[in-house]
Backbone as CSV, one residue per row, in Angstrom:
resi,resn,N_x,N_y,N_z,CA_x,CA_y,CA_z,C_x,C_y,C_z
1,UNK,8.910,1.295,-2.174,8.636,-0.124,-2.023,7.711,-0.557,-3.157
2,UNK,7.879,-1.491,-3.610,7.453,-2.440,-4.770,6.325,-3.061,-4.918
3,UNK,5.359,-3.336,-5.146,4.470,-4.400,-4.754,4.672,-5.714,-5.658
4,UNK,4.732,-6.853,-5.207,5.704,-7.881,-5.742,6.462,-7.861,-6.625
5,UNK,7.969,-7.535,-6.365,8.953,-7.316,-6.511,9.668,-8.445,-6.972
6,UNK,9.270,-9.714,-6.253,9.657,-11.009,-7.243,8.871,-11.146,-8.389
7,UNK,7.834,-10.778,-8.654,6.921,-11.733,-9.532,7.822,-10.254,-11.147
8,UNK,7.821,-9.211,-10.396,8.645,-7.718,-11.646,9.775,-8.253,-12.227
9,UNK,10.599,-8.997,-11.603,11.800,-9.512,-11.301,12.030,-11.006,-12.447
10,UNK,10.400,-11.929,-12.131,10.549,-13.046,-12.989,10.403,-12.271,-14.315
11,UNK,9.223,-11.464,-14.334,8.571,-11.211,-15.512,9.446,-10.759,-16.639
12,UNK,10.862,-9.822,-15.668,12.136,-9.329,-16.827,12.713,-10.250,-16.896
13,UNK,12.680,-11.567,-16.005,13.742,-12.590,-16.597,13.410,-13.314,-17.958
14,UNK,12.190,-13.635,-17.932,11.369,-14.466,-18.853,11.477,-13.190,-20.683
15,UNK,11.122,-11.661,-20.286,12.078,-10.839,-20.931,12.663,-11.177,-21.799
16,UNK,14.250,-11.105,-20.687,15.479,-11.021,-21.373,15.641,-13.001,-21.648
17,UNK,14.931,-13.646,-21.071,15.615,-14.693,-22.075,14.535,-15.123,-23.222
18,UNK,13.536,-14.400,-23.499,13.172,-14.354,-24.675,14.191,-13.987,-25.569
19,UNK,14.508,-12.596,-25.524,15.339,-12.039,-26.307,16.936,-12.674,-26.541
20,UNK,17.578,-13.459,-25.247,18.879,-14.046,-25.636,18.327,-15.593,-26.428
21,UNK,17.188,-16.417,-26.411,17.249,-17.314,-27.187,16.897,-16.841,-28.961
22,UNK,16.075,-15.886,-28.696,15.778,-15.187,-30.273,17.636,-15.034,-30.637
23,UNK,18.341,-14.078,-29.985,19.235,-13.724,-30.398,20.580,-14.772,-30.955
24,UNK,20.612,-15.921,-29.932,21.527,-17.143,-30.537,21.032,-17.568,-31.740
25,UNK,19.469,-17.848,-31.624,19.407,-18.796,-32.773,17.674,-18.224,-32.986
26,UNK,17.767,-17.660,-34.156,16.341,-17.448,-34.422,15.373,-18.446,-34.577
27,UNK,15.945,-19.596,-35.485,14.831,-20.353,-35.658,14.247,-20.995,-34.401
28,UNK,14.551,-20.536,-33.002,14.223,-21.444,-32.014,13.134,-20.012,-31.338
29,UNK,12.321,-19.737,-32.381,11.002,-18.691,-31.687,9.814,-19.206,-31.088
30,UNK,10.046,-20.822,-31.240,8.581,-21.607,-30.043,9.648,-21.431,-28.735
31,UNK,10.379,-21.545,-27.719,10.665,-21.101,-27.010,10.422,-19.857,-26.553
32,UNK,10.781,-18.827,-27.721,10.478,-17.438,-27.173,9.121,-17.379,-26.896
33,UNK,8.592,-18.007,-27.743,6.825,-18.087,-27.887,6.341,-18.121,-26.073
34,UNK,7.021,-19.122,-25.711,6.469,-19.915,-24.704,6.597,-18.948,-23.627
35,UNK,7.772,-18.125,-23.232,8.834,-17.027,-22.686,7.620,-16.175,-22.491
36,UNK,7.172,-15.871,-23.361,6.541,-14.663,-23.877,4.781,-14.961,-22.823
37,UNK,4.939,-16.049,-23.519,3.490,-16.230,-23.167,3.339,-16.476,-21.570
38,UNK,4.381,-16.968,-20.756,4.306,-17.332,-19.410,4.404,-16.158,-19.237
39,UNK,5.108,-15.072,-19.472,5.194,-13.617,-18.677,3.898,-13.170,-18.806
40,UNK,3.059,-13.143,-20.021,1.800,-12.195,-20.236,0.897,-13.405,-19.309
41,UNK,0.438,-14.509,-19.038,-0.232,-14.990,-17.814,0.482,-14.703,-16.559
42,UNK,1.249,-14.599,-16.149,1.819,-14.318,-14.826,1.085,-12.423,-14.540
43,UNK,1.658,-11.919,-15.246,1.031,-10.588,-15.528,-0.384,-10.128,-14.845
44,UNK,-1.246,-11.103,-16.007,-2.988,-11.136,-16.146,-3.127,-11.853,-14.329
45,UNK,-2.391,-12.763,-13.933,-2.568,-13.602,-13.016,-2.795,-12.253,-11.675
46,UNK,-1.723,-11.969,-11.634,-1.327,-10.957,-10.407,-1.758,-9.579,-10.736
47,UNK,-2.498,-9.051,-12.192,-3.165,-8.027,-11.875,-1.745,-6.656,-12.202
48,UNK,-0.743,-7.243,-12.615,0.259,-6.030,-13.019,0.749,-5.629,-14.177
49,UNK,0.712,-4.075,-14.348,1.064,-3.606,-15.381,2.419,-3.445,-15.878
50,UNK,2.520,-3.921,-17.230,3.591,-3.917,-17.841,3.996,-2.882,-18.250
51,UNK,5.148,-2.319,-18.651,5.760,-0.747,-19.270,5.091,-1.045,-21.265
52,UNK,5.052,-0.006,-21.201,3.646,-0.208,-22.457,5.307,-0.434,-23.744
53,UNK,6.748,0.297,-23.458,7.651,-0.630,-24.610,7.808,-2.086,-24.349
54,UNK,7.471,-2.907,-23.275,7.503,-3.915,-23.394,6.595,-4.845,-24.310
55,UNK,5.325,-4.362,-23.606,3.631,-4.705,-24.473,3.826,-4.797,-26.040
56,UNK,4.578,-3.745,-26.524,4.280,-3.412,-27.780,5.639,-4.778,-28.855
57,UNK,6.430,-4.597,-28.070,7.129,-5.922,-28.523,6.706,-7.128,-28.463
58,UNK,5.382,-7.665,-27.798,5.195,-8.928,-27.688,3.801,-8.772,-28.486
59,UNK,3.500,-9.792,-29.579,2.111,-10.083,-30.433,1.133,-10.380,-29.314
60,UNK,-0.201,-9.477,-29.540,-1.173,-10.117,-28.891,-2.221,-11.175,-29.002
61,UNK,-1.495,-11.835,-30.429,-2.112,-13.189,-30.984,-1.131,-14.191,-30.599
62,UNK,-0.280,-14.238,-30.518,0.346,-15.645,-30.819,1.236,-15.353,-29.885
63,UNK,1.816,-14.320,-29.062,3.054,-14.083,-28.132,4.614,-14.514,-28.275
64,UNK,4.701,-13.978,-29.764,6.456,-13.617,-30.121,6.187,-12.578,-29.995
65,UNK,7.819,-12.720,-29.373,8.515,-11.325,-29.666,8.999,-11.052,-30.925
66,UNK,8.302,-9.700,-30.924,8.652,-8.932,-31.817,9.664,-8.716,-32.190
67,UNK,10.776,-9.232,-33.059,12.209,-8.523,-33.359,12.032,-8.072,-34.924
68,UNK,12.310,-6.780,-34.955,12.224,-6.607,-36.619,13.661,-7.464,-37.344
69,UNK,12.774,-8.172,-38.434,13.748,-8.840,-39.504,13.758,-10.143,-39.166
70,UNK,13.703,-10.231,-37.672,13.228,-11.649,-37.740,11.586,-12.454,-37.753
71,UNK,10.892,-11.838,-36.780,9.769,-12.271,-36.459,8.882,-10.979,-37.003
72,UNK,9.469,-10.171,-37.475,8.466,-9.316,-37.840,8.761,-8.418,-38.692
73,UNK,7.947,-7.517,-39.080,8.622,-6.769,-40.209,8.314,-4.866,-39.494
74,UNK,8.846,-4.092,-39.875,8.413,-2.491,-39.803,8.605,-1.682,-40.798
75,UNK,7.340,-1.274,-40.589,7.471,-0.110,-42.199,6.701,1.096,-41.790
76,UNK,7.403,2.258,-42.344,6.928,3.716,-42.207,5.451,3.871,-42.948
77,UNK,4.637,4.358,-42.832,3.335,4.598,-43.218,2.696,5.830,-43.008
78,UNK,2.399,6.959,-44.612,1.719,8.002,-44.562,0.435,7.918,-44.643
79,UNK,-0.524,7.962,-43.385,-1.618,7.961,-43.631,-2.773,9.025,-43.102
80,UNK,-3.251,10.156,-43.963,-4.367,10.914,-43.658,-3.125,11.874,-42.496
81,UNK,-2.565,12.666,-43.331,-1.789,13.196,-43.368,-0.269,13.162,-41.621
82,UNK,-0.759,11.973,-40.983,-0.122,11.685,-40.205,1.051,10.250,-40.443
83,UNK,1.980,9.962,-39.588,3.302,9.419,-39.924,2.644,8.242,-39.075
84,UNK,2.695,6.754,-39.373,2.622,5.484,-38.666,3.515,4.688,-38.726
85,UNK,3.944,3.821,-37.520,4.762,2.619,-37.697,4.017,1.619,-37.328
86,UNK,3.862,0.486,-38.843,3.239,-0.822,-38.621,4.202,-1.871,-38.242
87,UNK,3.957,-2.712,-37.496,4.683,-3.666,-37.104,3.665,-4.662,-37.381
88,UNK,4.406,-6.178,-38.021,2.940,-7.170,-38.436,4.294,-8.463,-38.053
89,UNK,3.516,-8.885,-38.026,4.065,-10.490,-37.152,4.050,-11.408,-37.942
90,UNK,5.475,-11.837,-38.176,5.304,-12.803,-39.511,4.818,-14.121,-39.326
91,UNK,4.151,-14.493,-37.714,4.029,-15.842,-37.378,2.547,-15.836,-37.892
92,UNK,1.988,-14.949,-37.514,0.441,-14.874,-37.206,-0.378,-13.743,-38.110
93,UNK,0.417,-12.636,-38.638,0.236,-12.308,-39.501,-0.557,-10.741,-38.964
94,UNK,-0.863,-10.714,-37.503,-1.087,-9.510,-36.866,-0.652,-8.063,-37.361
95,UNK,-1.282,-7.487,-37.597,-0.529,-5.547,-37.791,-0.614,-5.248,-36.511
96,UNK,-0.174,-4.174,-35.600,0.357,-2.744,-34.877,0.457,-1.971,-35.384
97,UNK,-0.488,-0.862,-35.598,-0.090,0.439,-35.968,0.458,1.975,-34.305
98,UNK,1.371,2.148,-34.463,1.973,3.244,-33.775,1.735,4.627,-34.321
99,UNK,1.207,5.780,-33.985,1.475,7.064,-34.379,2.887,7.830,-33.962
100,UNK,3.660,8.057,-35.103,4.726,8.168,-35.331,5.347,9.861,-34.699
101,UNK,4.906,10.021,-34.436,4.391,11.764,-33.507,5.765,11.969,-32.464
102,UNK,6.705,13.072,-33.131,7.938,13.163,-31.719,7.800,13.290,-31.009
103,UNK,6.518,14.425,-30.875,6.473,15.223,-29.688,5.242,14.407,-28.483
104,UNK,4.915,13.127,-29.331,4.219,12.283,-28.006,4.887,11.616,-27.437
105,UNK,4.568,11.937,-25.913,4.920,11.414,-24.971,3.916,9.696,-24.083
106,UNK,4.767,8.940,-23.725,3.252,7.582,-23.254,3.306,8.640,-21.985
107,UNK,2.044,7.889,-21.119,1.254,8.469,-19.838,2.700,7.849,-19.076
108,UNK,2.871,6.682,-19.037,4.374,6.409,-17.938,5.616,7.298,-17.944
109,UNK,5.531,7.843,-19.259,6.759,9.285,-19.266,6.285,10.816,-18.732
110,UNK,5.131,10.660,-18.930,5.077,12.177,-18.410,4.899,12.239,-16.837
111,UNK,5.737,13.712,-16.633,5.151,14.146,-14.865,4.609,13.602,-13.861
112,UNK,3.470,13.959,-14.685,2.000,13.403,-14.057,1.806,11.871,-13.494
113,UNK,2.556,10.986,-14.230,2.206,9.453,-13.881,3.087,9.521,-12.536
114,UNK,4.543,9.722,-12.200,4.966,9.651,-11.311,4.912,10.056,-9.836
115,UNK,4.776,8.738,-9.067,4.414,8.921,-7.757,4.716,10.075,-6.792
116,UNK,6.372,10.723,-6.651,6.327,11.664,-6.359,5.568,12.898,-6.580
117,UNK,5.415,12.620,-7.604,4.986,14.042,-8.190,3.229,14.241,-8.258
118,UNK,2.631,13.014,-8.076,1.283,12.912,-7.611,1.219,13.604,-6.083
119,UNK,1.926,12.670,-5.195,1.462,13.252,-3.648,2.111,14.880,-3.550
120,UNK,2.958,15.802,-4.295,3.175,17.078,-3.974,1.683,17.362,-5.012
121,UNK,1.108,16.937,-6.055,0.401,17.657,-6.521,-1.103,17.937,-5.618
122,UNK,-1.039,16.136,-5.006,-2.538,16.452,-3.721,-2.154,16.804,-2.963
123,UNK,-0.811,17.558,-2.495,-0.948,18.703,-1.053,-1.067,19.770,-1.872
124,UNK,-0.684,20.159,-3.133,-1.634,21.715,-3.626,-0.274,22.396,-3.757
125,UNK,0.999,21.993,-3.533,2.428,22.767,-3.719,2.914,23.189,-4.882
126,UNK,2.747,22.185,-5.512,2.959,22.224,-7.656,1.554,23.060,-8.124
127,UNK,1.066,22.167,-7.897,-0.228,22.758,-8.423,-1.289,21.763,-8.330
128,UNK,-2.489,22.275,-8.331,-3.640,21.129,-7.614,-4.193,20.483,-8.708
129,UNK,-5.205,19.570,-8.558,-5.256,18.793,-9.933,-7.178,19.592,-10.110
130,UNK,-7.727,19.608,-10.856,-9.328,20.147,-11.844,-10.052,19.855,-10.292
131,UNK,-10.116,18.578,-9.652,-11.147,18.145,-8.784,-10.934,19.227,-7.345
132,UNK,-9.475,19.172,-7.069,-9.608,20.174,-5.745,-9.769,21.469,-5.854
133,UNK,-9.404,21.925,-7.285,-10.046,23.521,-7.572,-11.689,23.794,-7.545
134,UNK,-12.226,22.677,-8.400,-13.661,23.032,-8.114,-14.411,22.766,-6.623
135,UNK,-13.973,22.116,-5.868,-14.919,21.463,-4.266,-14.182,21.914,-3.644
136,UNK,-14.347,23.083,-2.681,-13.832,23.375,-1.782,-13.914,22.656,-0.125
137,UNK,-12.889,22.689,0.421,-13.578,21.761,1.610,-13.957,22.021,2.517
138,UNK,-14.794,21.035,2.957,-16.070,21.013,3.175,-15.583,21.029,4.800
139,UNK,-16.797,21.881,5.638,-16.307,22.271,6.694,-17.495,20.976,7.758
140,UNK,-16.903,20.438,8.387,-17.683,19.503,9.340,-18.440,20.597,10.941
141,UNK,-19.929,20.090,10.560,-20.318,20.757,11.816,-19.918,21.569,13.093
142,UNK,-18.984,20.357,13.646,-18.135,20.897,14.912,-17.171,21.763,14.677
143,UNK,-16.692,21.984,13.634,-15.999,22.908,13.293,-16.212,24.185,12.878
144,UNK,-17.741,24.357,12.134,-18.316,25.775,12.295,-18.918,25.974,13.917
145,UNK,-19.088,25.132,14.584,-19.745,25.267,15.857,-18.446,26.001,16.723
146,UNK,-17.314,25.340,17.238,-15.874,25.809,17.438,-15.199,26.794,17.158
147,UNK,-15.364,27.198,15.493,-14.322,27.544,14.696,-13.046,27.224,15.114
148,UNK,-12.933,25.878,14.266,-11.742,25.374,14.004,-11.311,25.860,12.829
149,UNK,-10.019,25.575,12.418,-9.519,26.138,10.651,-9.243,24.335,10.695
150,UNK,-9.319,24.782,9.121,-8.951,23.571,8.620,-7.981,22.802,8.040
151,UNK,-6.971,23.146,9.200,-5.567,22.704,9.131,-5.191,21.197,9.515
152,UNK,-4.244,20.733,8.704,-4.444,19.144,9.204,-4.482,18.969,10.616
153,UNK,-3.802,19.276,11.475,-3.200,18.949,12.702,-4.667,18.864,13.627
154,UNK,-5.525,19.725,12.789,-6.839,20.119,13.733,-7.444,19.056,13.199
155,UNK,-8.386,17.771,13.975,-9.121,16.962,13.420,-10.712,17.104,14.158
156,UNK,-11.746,16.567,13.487,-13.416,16.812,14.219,-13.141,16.600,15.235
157,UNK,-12.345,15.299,15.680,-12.483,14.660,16.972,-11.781,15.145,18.009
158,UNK,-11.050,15.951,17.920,-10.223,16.581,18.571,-10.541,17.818,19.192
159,UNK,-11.915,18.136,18.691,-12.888,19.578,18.996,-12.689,20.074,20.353
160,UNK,-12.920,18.665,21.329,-12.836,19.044,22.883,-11.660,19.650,23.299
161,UNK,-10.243,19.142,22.549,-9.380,19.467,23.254,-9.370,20.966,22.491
162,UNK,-9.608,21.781,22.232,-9.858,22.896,20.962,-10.336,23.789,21.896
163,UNK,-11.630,23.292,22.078,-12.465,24.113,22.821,-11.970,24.235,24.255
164,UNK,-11.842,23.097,25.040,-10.969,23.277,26.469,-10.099,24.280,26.634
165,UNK,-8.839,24.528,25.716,-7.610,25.356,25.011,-8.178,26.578,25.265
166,UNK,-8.877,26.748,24.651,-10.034,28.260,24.414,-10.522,29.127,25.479
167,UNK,-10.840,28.329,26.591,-11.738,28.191,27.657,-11.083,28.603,28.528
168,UNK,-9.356,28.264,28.508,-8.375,27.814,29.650,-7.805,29.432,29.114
169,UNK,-7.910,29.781,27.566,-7.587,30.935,27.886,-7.977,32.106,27.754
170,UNK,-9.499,32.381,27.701,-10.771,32.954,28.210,-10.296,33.599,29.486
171,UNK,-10.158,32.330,30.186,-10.084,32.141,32.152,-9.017,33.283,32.744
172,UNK,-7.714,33.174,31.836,-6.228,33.692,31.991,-5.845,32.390,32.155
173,UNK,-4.350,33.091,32.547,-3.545,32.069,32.514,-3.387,30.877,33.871
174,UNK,-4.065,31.167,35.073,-3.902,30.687,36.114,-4.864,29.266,35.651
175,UNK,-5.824,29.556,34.600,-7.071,28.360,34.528,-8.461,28.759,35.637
176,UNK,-7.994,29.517,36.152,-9.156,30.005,37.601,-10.705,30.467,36.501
């Protein structure tokens, strides 16, 4: 489930018709402008994150889209012995520099960002994350008092019925 799912929904519409009015007719980029710019306030408005290839297509001065050849230009760049792609905005005159790196991956592509793969990592099945290896957990009073384990199903509050259990079969089985 989504958390506003309409507002994800406008934000690719506004998108893609940036990109189909760029595409009919370039010279009509105050439209896209406008496209552009209602999606990045709607965005800021509601507090949601955009997919970082979207971000990188839209200027954070002036809000065209980025299309190389039209609104913008791209060029390869050796600098300090690493590979860059500048992107500069022919409206506003902005650079983007990108590190040109194959083997990087954004945080939204790897493993790790994805939701599934978060909740198997906090039950400890994949593998646990730095914080639950170092703090072991922590045992609540009634539970060294009891000895309870510290299995989900067993909760503090639940001690009585634990201990009753215990008691009943101390007694035998009759409860006597």
């Amino acid at each position: 489930m989504i958390k506003d799912k309409e507002a994800f929904q406008r934000l690719n519409f506004l998108y893609q018709a940036a990109h189909c009015v760029l595409a009919q007719n370039p010279d009509n980029q105050e439209l896209a402008r406008f496209y552009c710019h209602t999606q990045n306030s709607i965005s800021r408005r509601l507090v949601l994150r955009q997919d970082p290839s979207v971000k990188r297509t839209i200027c954070k001065s002036c809000f065209s889209l980025l299309v190389p050849g039209v609104s913008s230009t791209v060029r390869q760049r050796k600098r300090r012995h690493q590979r860059w792609t500048v992107v500069r905005c022919l409206n506003c005159g902005l650079t983007k520099r990108f590190l040109s790196n194959p083997d990087y991956k954004l945080w939204s592509e790897q493993p790790e960002a994805l939701l599934e793969n978060q909740t198997v990592a906090s039950e400890g099945v994949k593998g646990q994350t730095p914080s639950t290896m170092q703090h072991p957990l922590k045992i609540c009073p009634t539970e060294k008092a009891t000895g309870l384990s510290s299995e989900p199903h067993n909760h503090p509050a639940s001690g009585e019925t634990a201990v009753s259990t215990k008691e009943k079969e101390k007694k035998g089985p009759t409860g006597k």
